[in-house]
Each structure stands twice: as C-alpha cells, then as structure tokens.
N, C-alpha and C positions, 0 to 999 in steps of 0.2 A: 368340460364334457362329462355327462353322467356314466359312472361306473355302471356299465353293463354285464351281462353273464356272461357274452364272449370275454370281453375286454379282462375280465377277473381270471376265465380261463388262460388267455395270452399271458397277464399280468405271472400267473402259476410257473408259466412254464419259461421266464428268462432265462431259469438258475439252471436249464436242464444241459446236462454236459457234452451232450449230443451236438455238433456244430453245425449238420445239419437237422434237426430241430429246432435250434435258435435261430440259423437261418430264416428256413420256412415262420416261426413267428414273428421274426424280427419285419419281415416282409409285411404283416397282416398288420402289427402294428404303424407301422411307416403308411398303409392304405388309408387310415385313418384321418392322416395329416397333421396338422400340427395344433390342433384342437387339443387334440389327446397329450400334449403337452405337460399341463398341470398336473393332471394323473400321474404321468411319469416322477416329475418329481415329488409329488406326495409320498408316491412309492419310493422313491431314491431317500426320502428324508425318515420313512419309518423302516429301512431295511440296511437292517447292521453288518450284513454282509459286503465286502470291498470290492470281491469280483462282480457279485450283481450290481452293484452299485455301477462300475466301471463298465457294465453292458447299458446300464440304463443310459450314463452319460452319453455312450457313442451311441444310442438310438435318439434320443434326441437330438444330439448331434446331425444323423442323416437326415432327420425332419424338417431343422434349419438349415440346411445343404439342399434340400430336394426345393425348396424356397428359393435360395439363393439363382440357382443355376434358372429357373423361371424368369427371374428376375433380372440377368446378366445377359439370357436371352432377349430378354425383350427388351435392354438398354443397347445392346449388338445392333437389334433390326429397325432402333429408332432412325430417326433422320436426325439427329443434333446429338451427337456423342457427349454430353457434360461432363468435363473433365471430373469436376466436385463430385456429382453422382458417381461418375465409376471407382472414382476414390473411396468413396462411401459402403459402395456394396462390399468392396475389396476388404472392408474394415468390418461387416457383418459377417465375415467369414468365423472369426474370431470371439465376434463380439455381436452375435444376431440380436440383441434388444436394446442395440446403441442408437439414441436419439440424434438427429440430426440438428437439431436446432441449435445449441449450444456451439457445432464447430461454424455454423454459418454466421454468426454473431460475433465469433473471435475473429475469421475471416473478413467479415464487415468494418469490424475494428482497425484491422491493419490496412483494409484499402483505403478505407477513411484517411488515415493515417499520410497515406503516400500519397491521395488525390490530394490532400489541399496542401502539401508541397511543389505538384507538376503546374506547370502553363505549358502552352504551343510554343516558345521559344527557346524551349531546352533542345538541345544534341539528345542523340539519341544514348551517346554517354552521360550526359548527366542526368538523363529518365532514369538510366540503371542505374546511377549513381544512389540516387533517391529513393528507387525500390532496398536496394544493397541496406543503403541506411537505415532505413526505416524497420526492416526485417529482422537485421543480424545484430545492428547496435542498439536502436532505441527499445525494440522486438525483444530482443536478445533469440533468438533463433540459434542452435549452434550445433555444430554436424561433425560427423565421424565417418571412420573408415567402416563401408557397408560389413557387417558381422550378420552371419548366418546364426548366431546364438543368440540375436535379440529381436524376435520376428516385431515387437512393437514399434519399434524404427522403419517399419516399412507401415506401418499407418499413420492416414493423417490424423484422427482422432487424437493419437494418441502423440503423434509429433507433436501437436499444440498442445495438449497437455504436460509434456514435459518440457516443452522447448526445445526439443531435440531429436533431426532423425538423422539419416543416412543419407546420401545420396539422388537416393532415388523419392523418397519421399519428401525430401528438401522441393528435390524439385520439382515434382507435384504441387508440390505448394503456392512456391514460385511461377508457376506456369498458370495458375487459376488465378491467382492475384495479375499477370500480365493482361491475362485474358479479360478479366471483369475493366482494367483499367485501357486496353485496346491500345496497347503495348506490342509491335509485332514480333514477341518470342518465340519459339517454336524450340519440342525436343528435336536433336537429330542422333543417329545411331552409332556413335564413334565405339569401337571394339572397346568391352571393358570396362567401359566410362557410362554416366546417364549425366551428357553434357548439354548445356542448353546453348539456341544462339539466335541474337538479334537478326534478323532479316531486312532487306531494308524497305521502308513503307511501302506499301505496293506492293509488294510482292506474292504474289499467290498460284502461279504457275507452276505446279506440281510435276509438271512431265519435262523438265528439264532433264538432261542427264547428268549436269555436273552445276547444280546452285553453289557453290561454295562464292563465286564470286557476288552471291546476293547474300550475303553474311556480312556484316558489318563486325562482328567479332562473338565473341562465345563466353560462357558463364560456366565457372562452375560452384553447383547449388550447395556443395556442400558449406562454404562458408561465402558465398558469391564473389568470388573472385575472379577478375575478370581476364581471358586469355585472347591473344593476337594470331591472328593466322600464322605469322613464326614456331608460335608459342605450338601448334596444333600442328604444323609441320614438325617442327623438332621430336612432339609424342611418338607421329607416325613413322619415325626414319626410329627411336630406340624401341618399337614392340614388333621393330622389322617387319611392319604392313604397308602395300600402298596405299596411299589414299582414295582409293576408287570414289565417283561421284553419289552411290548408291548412300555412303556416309552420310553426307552432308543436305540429304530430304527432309524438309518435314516431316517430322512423325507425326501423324491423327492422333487422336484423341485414344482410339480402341487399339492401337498399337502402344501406346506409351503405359496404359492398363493393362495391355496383354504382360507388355516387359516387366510389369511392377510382378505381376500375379508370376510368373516362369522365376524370379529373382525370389518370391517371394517364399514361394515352394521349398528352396534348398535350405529354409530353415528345421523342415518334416523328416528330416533323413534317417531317424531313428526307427529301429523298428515295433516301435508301439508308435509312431506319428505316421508310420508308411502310408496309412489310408488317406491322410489329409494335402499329403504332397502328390499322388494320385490326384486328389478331389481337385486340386487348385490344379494341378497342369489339366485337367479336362478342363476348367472353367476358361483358363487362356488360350484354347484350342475352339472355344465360343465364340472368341473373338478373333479367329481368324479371317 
C-alpha cells in the first residue's frame, strides 16, 4: 500500500505513551486492513526502538486476527465442516502466511501409504492396525504428554513437520486420514482425554443417548494404541466419573476444532500472551 499523509501521521504516533492515543490509532490503523501490512514492517525493520517495535508486531498481529475470525466464521456457517481446513486456520493463528499445499502433500503421502495396504476384507481391527502402522512406525509419528509450553504440538503444520504432537493434534491427524480413507472413526469426549473410537459401519445416528455399544473399541492418538471397553471402564471408575452416555457421541467436526482451539489457549497464560488466549477462546466460542 502507498505511504500516505494520514498513514505517515498514524505511522508518528505508535511510540505515543498515551494508551489511549495508541489505542484510538491503533484502531485507524487496523481500518486499513491488511494491505497496510508491508508498511508495517518496513516500519518494524527500520525502527530501532523495541517497545515500537513490540506495538508494531501486535498491530499486525490484530490485522491477521481480524482475518482470521472472518474466516472461522465463514468455515462455522459452511455446510461441510473440513476437518483439514479447520486444522489449518487453527495453525494461521500462529503462523498467518503458512501455505497449505505442502501439509496436503505430506497428507496425501501417508494416505497413499495406508490405501494400498487396505482391501474390503480386513476387520475393522486390522484397518486400524494398518493406519497404526503406517502412521507411527513406517511414518514415524510420535506423541507426548499434552504440555501447555509447547503451543506447536497443538498444530498440524507443524506436527508433520516435526513428526511429533500431542494428543490432540495426533488425533486430528488421525481423524483426517480416517476420514479421506472412509474409515468410520469419530472423536468422542471422554474427561481429560482427546480419545478416538471406531464406530461400527453404519452408524450415523447421532441422537442416541448412550452409542457406546456402537463402538467397536477406541484409539488412543498419542501413540495409537488401541483400548477395550474394559480398558475405558476401568479409566472411568479411577477419575471417579460415571460414564454417562453424553461421552461417548460423535464429535463433529466444529467441536473437535473448538476443543483443539479452548486446549489450545492455555498455552497464552502469560501476561504478555493474555490477549492471544482471549483471541483463541473468542475464535472457539464461533464455533459454538
């Protein structure tokens, strides 16, 4: 965008120590949108000052934020919640000029991978057996205990790039490759846990009140390994909860992105990150 007179005056007054004056510009600048982008960092790279410096990044920051939430909106009010997609925006929060193409290709790869090991006369344990394989050993995919100090383990960008997330981003992963291969996985909501579980074919009846008995058994993504209705009994009798049926639902697509984004947040807790753990619990409050 062309440096203009206003824009040169705004540009004057970041450093001003008035919080409302920086306010009120910071507003005028943000009207802009994100055109005004480059300017910003032209400015950020010729001004030796740290605090302006640290005002320019968090106004560009709101600019890729004021984008986002557009964006999250209009993937909320679609009709086809894409898991990948909402993985993806979740990962611009962070990383607003990350290309997509790259994680669809790595994605492509590993379903490549597991389709031309499947046929029609596998169990539905040996399907998983075969995604399992394919992911964690041939893959090398490998997961940890979720930590609030490592916000990049809650992306998938960046899980495939390291080979490594959490939990919840394991299984996001997990859940797109099901999906592309028509796999019937689904998240469901067990206290604590981001567990996943086979359903059995057919199944798509949502208004059940108690699906457990259309589970064929459960996954968990951190390293896929595979749990027994015992196995999910036994969690629920030591974190002394019942099992109520509400657990064991399908989760949609815009829930299991909500859950990522609320998990995702308590990585912000600091009080210079305060505004961005704000920003992300409004963005899962979009997908209510």
């Amino acid at each position: 965008m062309e440096t203009n007179k206003e824009i040169s005056a705004l540009f004057t007054l970041i450093d001003d120590p008035d919080e409302e004056v920086f306010g009120a510009v910071s507003n005028k600048i943000v009207n802009y949108g994100k055109n005004i982008i480059p300017n910003l960092e032209h400015l950020w790279e010729t001004t030796p000052n740290e605090e302006i410096q640290t005002r320019i990044e968090l106004l560009i920051h709101r600019l890729h934020y004021t984008d986002l939430v557009e964006d999250f909106r209009q993937w909320s009010v679609s009709g086809h919640h894409d898991l990948m997609l909402g993985a993806m925006l979740a990962c611009k929060f962070q990383y607003p000029d990350i290309s997509t193409t790259p994680v669809l290709q790595e994605i492509e790869k590993v379903r490549r991978n597991i389709w031309l090991e499947l046929n029609n006369y596998l169990t539905p344990l040996e399907q998983i057996n075969i995604v399992t394989s394919i992911l964690y050993s041939y893959y090398g995919l490998k997961g940890g205990e979720t930590s609030y100090k490592e916000p990049n383990e809650f992306l998938l960008h960046k899980t495939l790039e390291a080979k490594r997330g959490n939990q919840i981003s394991n299984g996001i992963l997990y859940l797109i490759l099901c999906e592309l291969l028509d796999i019937p996985v689904k998240a469901i909501h067990i206290p604590k846990q981001f567990i996943i579980a086979y359903f059995k074919p057919g199944y798509s009846d949502e208004s059940l009140p108690n699906p457990i008995h259309k589970i064929e058994f459960f996954i968990d993504p951190t390293s896929g390994q595979v749990f027994t209705h015992n196995d999910v009994e036994s969690y629920f009798k030591r974190i002394a909860v019942p099992p109520v049926g509400s657990y064991f639902k399908p989760q949609k697509n815009k829930q299991v992105i909500r859950q990522m984004l609320e998990e995702f947040s308590k990585c912000f807790d600091s009080a210079k990150d305060k505004h961005k753990q704000a920003e992300l619990t409004d963005l899962a409050k979009l997908l209510e």
